[in-house]
DOSEMI-793146 format. One record per residue (C-alpha): residue in one letter; x, y, z; residue number from 0. Coordinates in Angstrom, 3 decimals, decimal comma, always signed. Layout:
REC  res        xx        yy        zz    n
REC    A         X         Y         Z  NUM
...
//
This chain:
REC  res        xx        yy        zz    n
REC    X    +0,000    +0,000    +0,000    0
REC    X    +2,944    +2,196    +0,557    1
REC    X    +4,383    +2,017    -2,557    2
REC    X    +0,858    +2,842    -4,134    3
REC    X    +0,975    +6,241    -2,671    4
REC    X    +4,160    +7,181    -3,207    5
REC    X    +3,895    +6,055    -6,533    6
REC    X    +0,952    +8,357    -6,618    7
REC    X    +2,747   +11,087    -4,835    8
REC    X    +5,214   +11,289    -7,353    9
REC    X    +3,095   +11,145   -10,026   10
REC    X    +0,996   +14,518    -8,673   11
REC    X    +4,702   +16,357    -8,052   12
REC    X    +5,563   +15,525   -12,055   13
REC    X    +2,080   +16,910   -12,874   14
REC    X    +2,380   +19,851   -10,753   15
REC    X    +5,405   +21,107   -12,733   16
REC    X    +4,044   +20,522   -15,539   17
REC    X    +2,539   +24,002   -16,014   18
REC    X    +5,740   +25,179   -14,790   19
REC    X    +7,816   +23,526   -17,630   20
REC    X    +5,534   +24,886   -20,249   21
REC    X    +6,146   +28,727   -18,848   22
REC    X    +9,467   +27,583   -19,030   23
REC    X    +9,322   +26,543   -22,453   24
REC    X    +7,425   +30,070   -23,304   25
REC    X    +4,593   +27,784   -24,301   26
REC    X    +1,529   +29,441   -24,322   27
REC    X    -0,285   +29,888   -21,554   28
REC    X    -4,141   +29,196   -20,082   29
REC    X    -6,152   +31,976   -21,365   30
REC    X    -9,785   +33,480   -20,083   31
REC    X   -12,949   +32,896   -21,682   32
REC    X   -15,322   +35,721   -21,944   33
REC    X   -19,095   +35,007   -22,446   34
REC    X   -20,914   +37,872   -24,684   35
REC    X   -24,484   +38,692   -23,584   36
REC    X   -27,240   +40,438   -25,851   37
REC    X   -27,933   +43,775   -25,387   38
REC    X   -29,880   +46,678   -27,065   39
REC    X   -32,577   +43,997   -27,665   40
REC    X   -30,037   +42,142   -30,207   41
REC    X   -29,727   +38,309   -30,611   42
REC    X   -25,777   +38,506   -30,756   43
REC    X   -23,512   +35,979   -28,307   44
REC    X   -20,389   +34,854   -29,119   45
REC    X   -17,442   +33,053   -26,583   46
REC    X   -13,964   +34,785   -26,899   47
REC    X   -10,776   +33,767   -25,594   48
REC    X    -7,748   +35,656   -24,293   49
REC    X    -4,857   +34,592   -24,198   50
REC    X    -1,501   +36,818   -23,140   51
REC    X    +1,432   +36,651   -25,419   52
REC    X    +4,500   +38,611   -25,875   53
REC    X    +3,242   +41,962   -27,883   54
REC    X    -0,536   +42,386   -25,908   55
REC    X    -3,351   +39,838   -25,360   56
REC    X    -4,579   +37,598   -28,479   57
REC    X    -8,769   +37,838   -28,408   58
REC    X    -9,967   +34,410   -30,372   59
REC    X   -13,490   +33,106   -30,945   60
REC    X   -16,751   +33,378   -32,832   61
REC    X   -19,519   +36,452   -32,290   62
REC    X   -22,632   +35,364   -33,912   63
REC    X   -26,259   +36,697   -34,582   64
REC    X   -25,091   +40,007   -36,149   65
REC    X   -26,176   +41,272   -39,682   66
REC    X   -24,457   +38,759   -42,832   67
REC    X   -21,492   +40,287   -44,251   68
REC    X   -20,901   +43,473   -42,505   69
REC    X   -18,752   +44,953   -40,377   70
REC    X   -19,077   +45,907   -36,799   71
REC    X   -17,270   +48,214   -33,909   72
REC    X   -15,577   +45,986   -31,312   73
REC    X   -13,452   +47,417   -28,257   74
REC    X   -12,546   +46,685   -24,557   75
REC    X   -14,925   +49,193   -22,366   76
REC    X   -12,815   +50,672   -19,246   77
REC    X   -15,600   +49,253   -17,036   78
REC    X   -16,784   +45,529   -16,463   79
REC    X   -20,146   +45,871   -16,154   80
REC    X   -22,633   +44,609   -18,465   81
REC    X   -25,433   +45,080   -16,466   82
REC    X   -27,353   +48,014   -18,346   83
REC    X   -29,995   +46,548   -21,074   84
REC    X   -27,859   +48,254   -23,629   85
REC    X   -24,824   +47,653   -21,793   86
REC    X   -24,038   +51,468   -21,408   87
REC    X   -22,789   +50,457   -17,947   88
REC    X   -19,255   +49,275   -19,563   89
REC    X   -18,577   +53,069   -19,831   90
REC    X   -16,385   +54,683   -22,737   91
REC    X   -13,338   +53,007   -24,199   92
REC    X   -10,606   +51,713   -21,894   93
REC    X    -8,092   +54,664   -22,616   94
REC    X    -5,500   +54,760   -19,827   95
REC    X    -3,325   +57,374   -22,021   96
REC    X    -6,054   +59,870   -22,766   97
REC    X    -5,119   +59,603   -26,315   98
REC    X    -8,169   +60,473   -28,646   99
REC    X   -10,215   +57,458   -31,008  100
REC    X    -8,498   +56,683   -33,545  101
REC    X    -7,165   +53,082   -35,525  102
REC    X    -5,180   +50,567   -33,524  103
REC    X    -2,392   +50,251   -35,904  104
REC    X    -2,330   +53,569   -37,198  105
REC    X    -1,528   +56,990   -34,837  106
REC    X    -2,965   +57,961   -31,529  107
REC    X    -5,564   +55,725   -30,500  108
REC    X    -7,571   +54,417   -27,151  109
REC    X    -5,966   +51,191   -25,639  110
REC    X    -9,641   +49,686   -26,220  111
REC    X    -9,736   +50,492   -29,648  112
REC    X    -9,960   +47,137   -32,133  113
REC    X   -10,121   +46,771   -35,249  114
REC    X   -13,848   +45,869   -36,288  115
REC    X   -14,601   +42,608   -37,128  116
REC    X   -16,296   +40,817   -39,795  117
REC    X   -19,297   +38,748   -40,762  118
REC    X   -19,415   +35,953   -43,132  119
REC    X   -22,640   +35,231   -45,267  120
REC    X   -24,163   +33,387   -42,155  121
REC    X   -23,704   +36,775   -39,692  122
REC    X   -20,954   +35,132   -37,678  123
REC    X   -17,569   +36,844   -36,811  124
REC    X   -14,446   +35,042   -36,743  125
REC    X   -12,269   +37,296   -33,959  126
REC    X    -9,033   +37,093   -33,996  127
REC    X    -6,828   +40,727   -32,957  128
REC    X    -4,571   +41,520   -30,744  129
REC    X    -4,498   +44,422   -27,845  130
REC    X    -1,057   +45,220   -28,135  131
REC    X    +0,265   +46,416   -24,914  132
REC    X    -2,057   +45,198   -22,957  133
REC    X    -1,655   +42,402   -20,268  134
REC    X    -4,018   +40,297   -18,267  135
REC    X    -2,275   +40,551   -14,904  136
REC    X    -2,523   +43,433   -12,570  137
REC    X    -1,653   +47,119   -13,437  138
REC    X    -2,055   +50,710   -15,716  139
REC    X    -2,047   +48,285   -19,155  140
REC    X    -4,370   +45,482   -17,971  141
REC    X    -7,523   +44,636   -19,380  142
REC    X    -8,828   +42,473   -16,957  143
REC    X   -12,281   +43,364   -15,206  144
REC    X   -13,185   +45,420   -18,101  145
REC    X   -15,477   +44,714   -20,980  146
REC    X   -15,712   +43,561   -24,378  147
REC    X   -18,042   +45,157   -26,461  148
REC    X   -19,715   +44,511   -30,248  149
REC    X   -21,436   +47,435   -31,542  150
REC    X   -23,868   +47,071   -34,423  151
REC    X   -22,330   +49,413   -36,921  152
REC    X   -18,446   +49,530   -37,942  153
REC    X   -16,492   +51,822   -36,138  154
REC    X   -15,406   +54,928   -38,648  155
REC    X   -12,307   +55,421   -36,434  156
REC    X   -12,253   +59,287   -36,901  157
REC    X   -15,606   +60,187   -35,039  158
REC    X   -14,877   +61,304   -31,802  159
REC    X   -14,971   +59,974   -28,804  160
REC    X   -15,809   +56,743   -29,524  161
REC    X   -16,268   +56,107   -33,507  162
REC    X   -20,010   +56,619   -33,982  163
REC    X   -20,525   +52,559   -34,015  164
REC    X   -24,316   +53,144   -32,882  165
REC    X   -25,526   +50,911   -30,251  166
REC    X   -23,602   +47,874   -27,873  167
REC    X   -25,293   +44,897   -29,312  168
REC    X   -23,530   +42,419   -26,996  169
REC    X   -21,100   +43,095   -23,906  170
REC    X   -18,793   +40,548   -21,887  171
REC    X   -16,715   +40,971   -18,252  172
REC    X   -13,068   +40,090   -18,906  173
REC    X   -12,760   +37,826   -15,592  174
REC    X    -9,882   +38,965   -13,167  175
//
């Protein structure tokens, strides 16, 4: 019987560094799923993942139940909280800079500002962007406890303050 649990013992220790190993590695680590609601009276949900890697945080998954082949605002709201009916409780863009709206990959911009994503024939997004800079863990650049929002029209990028994408159609908490 004694050799059963240590054998067992063992076995748990290995496993336990497993994780460890991987960071080691610079394998990629367990992300955080966020679940998007409707809001604004829409029928749009979708499951995202986020994942941290070396130039931001990689944002991965499906939206679905928005208009067929279009395109549509998507950002990270400075506030988690979803609880508003048209999710107006997320707040403005996280923008920890105080830079104005503008395009991600292109000038002065909000940290929260994404490019917007788009719909195949079926109204489902395929997500896939990174928010460079930003991490998951604690601190000015983190986007954890904040919110992920899909707006039903695409974001113009030049409207200020927040790219006239009309109303949050579906909202998510980023978990801490």
């Amino acid at each position: 019987m004694k050799s059963r649990v240590d054998a067992l013992c063992a076995a748990l220790a290995i496993a336990a560094l497993v994780p460890a190993c991987a960071s080691l590695r610079g394998d990629p680590q367990p992300g955080t799923t966020v679940q998007l609601d409707s809001r604004s009276g829409s029928k749009v949900k979708g499951t995202l993942t986020l994942r941290e890697q070396k130039d931001g945080v990689l944002i991965s998954g499906d939206v679905s139940g928005l208009q067929p082949n279009s395109a549509h605002g998507f950002h990270v709201h400075e506030k988690g909280d979803c609880s508003a009916p048209d999710a107006s409780s997320a707040g403005p863009h996280f923008n920890p800079a105080g830079a104005p709206h503008g395009k991600a990959w292109s000038g002065p911009h909000h940290a929260g500002d994404l490019p917007n994503i788009e719909t195949d024939n079926w109204g489902v997004a395929k997500v896939s962007v990174v928010v460079a800079g930003a991490t998951l863990a604690a601190g000015p650049s983190s986007i954890a406890g904040r919110a992920i929002v899909v707006h039903r029209d695409p974001d113009d990028y030049s409207t200020q303050p927040a790219g006239n994408s009309g109303p949050r159609v579906a909202c998510g908490v980023i978990p801490q």
